[in-house]
N, C-alpha and C positions, 0 to 999 in steps of 0.2 A: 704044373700046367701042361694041358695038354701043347703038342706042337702042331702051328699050319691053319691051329683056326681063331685067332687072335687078331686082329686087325693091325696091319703096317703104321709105323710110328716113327713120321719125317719129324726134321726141322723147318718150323714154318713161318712165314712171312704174312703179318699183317698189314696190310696196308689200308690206312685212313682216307676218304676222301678229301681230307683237310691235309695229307702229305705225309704225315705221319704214320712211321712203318713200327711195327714191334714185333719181335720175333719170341718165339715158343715153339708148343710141339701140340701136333693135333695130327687126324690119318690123312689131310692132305695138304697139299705142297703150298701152297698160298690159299689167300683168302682175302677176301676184299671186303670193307665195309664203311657204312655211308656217314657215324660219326665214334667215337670214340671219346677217352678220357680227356684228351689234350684239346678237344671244340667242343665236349656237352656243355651246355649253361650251368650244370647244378656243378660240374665242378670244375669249370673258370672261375666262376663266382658272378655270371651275366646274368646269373639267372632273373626272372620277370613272375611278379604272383599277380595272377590275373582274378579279379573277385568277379565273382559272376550271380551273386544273389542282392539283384534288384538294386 
């Protein structure tokens, strides 16, 4: 591989808006986001089937 042109490869911090952090690796340093595995409905098991024909 070439050297110098490969993008930087942190250790990174997830943070849930529900408090929940998970860590991995991605090109930047943290990352925030608004739901995740540990509050989706479809896998809490909350989840709602809404029928909408008629």
């Amino acid at each position: 591989m070439k050297k110098e042109i490969h993008p930087a490869y942190f250790p990174t911090k997830v943070t849930c808006a529900c408090g929940n952090v998970i860590e991995t690796k991605s090109t930047v340093k943290a990352l925030q986001v608004e739901i995740c595995s540990s509050c989706h409905p479809f896998f809490t098991g909350k989840q709602k089937l809404v029928d909408t024909a008629g």
